[in-house]
Structure formats: C-alpha cells, structure tokens
N, C-alpha and C positions, 0 to 999 in steps of 0.2 A: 548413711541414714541417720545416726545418733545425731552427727556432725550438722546435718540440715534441719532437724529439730531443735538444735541446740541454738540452731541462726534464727531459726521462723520465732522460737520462744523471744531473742532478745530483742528483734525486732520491733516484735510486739511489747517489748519491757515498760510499763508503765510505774510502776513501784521504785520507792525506793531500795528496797531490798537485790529487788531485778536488775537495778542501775549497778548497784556494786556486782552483782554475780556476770553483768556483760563486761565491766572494766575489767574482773578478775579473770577473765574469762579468755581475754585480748592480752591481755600481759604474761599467765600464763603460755598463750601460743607462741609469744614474743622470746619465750622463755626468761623471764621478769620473775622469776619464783617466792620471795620476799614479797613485793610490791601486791602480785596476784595473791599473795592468801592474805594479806590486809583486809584486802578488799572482800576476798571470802567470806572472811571471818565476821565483818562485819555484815554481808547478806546474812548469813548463817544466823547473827545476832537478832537484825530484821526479821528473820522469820527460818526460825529455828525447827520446823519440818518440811522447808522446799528441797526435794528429795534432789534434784541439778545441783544447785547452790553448796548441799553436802557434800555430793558426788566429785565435786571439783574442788573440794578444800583438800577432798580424800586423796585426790589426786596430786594436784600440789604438793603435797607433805611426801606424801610417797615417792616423787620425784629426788627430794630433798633425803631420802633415805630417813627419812623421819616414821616408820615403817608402825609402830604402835600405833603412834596418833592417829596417821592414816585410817588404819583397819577403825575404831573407832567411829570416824564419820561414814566410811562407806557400808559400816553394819547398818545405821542409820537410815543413810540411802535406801539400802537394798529394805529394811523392812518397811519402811513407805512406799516402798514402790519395787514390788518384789519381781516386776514384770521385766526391767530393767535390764537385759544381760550383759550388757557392756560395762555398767557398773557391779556386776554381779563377778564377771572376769578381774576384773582392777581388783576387789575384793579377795577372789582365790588366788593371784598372782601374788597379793601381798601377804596374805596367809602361810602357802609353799615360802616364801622366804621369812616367817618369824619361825619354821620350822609346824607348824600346823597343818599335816598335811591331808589331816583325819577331814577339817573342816575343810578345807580347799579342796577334796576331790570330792564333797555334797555337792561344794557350787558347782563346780565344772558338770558334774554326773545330771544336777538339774539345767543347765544350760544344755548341754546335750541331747538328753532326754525330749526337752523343746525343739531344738536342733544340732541333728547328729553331723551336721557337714559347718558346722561354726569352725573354721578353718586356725583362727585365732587361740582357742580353747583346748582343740586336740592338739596343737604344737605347744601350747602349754602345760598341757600335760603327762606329753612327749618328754618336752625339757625336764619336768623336775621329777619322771621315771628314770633318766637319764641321770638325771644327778646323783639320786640316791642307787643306781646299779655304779656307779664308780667310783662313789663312798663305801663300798661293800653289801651297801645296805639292800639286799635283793631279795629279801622277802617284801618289803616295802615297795621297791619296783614294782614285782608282780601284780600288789595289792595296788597300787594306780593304773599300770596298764588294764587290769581286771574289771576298774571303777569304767573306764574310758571303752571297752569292749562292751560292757554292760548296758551302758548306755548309749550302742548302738554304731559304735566306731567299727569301720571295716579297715582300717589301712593298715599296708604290708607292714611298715615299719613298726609300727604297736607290735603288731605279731612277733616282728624279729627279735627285738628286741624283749619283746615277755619269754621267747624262747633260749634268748642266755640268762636271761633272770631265772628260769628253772633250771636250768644246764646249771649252773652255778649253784642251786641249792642239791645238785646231784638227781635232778627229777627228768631224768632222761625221755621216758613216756612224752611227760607233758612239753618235754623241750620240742622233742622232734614235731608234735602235734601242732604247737604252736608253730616251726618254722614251715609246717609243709600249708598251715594256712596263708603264711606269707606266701608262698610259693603259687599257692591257689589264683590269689588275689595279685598276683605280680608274674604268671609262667614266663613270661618274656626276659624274669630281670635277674641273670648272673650270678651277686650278689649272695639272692635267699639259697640257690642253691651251695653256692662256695661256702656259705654258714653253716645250714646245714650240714653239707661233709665234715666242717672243722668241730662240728660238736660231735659227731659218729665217731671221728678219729680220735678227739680227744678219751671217749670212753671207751676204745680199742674194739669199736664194731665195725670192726673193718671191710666185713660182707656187703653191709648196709651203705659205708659208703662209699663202695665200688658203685652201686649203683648211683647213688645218690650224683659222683663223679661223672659217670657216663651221660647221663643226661646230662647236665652242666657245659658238654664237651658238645651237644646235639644244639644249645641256646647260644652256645659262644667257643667257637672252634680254636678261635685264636687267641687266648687268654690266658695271656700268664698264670694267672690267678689260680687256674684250673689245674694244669702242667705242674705247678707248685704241691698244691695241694694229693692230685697222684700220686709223685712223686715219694709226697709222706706215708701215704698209704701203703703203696708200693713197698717201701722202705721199712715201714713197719710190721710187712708179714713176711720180710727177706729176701724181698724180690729185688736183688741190689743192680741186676743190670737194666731191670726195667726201669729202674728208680734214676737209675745212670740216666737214661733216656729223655725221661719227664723234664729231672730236673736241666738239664741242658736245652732243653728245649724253650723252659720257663725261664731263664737265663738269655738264651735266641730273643726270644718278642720282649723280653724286658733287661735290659744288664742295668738298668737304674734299681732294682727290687734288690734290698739284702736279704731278706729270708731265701729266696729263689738261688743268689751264689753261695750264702752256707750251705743251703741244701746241699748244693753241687760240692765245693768243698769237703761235706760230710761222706757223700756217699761213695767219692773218690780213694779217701783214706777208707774206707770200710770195705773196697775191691781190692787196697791195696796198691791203688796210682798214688804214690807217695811224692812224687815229685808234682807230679798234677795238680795232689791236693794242697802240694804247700805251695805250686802257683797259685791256685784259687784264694786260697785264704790270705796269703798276702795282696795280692789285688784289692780282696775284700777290706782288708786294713789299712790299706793305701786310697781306696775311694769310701769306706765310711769308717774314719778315724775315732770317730764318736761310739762306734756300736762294738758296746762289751764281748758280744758274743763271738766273734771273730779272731780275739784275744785268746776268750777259753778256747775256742775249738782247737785253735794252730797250738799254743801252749799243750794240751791233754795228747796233740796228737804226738809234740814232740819228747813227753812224759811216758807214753806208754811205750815207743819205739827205743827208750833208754837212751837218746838221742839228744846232745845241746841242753841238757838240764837245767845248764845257769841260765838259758835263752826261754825255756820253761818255766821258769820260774818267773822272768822278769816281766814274762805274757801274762803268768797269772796275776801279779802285781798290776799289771795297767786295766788286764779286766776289773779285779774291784777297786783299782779307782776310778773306773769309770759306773759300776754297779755293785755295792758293797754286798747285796743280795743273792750274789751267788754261791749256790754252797758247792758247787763242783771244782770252783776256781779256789777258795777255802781249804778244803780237797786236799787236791793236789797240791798246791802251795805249802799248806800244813804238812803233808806226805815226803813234798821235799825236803824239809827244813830239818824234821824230825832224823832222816835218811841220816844230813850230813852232820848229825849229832847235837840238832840246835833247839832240842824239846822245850824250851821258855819260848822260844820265836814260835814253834809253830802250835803251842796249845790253844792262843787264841783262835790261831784258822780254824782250828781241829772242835771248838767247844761251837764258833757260828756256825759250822758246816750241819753240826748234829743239829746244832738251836733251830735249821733252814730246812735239812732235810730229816725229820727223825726215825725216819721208819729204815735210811741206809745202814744195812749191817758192815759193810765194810768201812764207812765213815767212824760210826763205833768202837770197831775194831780198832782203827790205827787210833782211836781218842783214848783207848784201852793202854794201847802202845806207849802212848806219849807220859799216859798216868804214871807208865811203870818206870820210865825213863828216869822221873821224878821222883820214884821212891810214895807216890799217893797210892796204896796199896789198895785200900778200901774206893776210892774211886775207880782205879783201874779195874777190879771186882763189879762194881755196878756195872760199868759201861759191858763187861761181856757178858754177862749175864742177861743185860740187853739184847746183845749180839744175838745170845740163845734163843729169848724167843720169838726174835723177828726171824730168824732160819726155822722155825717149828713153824712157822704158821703157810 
C-alpha cells in the first residue's frame, strides 16, 4: 500500500523537490545508497517538512548503519505525519538498535493499538524481546512482550516466550499462566506444551508436569521431544526403570537428539548397566564430538566407580575444553589432582567449581581440602565454615 502511494505520489511529482525524492527514491531501490541520500538530501533541503522525502533520507542512513542520523529524520517524519505506520516501524526498528527501547515499544504499542495484526511490528517486537531474554536482560523482555500484549497481540509465541522471561526471573505463577495461554491459543502445537513441562521440571513440580506430559503425549504420540522430557521427569522422582523406558524410546524416534542419548547414557549408569552406559556415552562422544556433556558424564561416571582415573581425568579435561563453564568437570578434575597429591594443579579447578556452583558443600569441602594441603589455614577455615551453613540450611 505504502509502496503504491509512494509511486502514485512521484508520478504526479511536479516540484523540484519531488524530482530529487523520485531519483532518490529509484536509486535507493537500485540499492545506490550514497547517490540516493544526495539526492534526499537535497529534496529534504527543497522542502524541509515533506514528511516521504524525510522518511526516505531516514531510511537510507539507516540502511548505511548510520543509525542516529536516521532516527533524526524519521522523528521528523513521523511528527508531520504521525498517521504514517510504516515510517513509525522504521523509526521503532531504529530505536531497539541505539538501545531505546522505552521509545520503540510507544511506537510499536501505537501502531498496534491502530492495528493489532501489523504482522511487521509484532515480529519486531518478537525480535528485540528475544534479544534482550538472551542478553539475560528479562525483565526488559517481559516489559516488551507486555507492551505488545497490551496493545492487543494474541500470538502463541509472545506468550511463550514472556513465560520463560518469568521462569527466568523465578515467577513460576506468572510463567506457567503465560505458557498455558500459549497453549490456549495454539492446543494443537507440541512445542508450548514440551515448554511448559521443561519449566515445571525445572522448578521440581513434578506433579504438575506429569500432567502437563500426558497431554503432550495425547497432541503428539510420536515425539521424541515428549519421551525425552518423561523421561527427566521420571528420573527426577526415582523412577529409574520408567525413565529407562522414556529415554530409550526418545532415542528409538530420534538417535540424532543428544540430550535424549545422555539421558539414556545417564539413567543406565544410575541402574547400574555399566557397560551399557559406557556403550551409550561413547557412541555419544563418537557421534557428537563437539558436546561437553558426554565427556562429564563418561568421565564422573568413571570417577565415582574408582575406575581408569587417568582416563577420568583426561574426559574432564576435554569437557572444559570444550565448555570451561562447568563446575562438575572442575570437580572432579580438581578431586583428582588433589587425590594424587597435585594441590597447585587442582586449586584452580577447585576455586571455578565454587565460583560456578556456590551453594555445593562438597565442592567446598574438597576447596577446604586443597587450602589445607597448602598450608592456607585461614582459607581453608572460611571455606568449611561455608560448608556449615550450607548443610544447616
């Protein structure tokens, strides 16, 4: 519609002004980005409130990542001609990237508010809730998705996504609430329910998503995804032979899925099929070479069995090289190192492991250990004293 306005206008172009905004206009399209804001620039100059002529300098620059300038002419725009939405979106787009995102969800909120099905504006608002939920920044997600809700947006994925923006600030209520609207708005789609489940489980409401599961299981019978998920469930309240089940089965309809063969791997060693599991987990390590976790698990499993220690050891080393962020592979690495009398090698594992997880009292403990090794008496004193009141609580 913009687009055939934009022709009918130059069509009619009589001015000189109008003359430079259709040349800028065509070169622009040509993607001519220099040439087209000359030309802009000098419409603009010509007649310095034709709210098109701004509109398109706006744009140009903004193409150019010229991202200030931009906002500058399309404020322009939009206050001349505030009816505008298309230059009102260009405006909030360029906004969300100088980091403004106070002023870019007005505009969107008023485009929407106008029209709630602006297909354009709610995926752009999508996008930069998205951005900021994987910058950590989730209270700010929420506050977009909220803006975008408010003004009248029904879609599944806003919902889903404002419900791990809550999950993530620990607002379990408002998470579940938010995905079971996805769910409302979507019953057919897999997906909101697999989330659902993975935020119940994550907060060890496990009741909750047995059900939440079960129906999952009534929209999509065949679904790894599902079987997976079970499985953890399962797993989680010591149901290890059902969990045997799930996860072998979520394994069956998928062996491309890694979380589905750790699973299996995991729950193997935790019956006690120790050959099984060290089949599984080397398969795992031999078809995804790249993924840390396969390392910890086979390594931990062959640490606690008293078993190949050096071989233990050399698992935990590949897992942080492949994810320095784990504190269980820290751990044990640290655990071992310490064992065979090496307390300089292993105090750094021992000092990331507590830095990653701080609330493990037996992480502590051996950091206790390692102090004392060393002769740091006053450190090794804090850390159990640490110890203390994480076992009191």
């Amino acid at each position: 519609m913009i687009l055939c306005l934009l022709l009918f206008w130059f069509q009619t172009a009589r001015s000189p002004a109008q003359e430079h905004a259709r040349r800028g206009f065509e070169l622009f399209q040509k993607g001519e980005l220099k040439p087209a804001e000359a030309e802009l620039r000098e419409a603009t100059r010509l007649s310095p409130n034709d709210a098109i002529s701004l509109a398109l300098l706006g744009g140009v620059l903004a193409r150019q990542n010229r991202l200030k300038e931009a906002r500058v002419y399309l404020e322009k725009a939009v206050a001349i001609d505030p009816a505008d939405s298309g230059t009102r979106y260009n405006l909030a787009a360029v906004q969300f990237q100088l980091g403004d995102s106070r002023a870019a969800k007005m505009n969107l909120e008023r485009i929407l508010r106008a029209r709630p099905d602006h297909k354009a504006a709610i995926a752009l608002g999508h996008q930069a809730a998205l951005g900021e939920y994987r910058a950590n920044r989730f209270a700010d997600s929420q506050s977009t998705l909220e803006a975008l809700i408010g003004a009248g947006v029904r879609k599944a994925e806003v919902f889903n996504l404002l419900a791990w923006s809550f999950h993530r600030q620990n607002r379990l209520t408002e998470a579940v609430g938010a995905m079971r609207q996805a769910i409302e708005l979507e019953p057919a789609v897999e997906t909101n329910y697999d989330n659902l489940a993975q935020i119940l489980l994550e907060q060890k409401e496990n009741v909750a998503a047995a059900d939440v599961i079960r129906k999952a299981l009534e929209v999509a019978p065949d679904s790894f995804q599902v079987y997976k998920l079970k499985g953890r469930m399962e797993m989680q309240i010591g149901n290890y032979k059902r969990a045997l089940e799930s996860f072998s089965r979520a394994v069956a309809l998928n062996g491309g899925d890694a979380e589905s063969l750790l699973g299996l791997g995991l729950i193997q060693e935790k019956l006690a099929q120790l050959d099984q599991a060290t089949a599984t987990l080397e398969k795992g390590i031999a078809r995804f070479p790249g993924d840390a976790q396969f390392y910890q698990a086979y390594g931990r499993m062959l640490a606690e069995s008293a078993a190949r220690l050096d071989a233990a050891a050399t698992l935990f080393q590949k897992a942080l090289a492949l994810d320095s962020s784990l504190p269980e592979s820290h751990y044990y690495l640290g655990k071992l190192l310490l064992a065979k009398g090496k307390a300089p090698e292993s105090l750094p594992h021992l000092e990331a492991a507590a830095k990653l997880d701080p609330k493990s009292s037996r992480i502590h403990l051996s950091l206790a250990n390692a102090y004392r090794s060393l002769e740091r008496k006053d450190d090794a004193a804090r850390e159990l004293t640490i110890v203390r009141e994480l076992q009191e609580k």
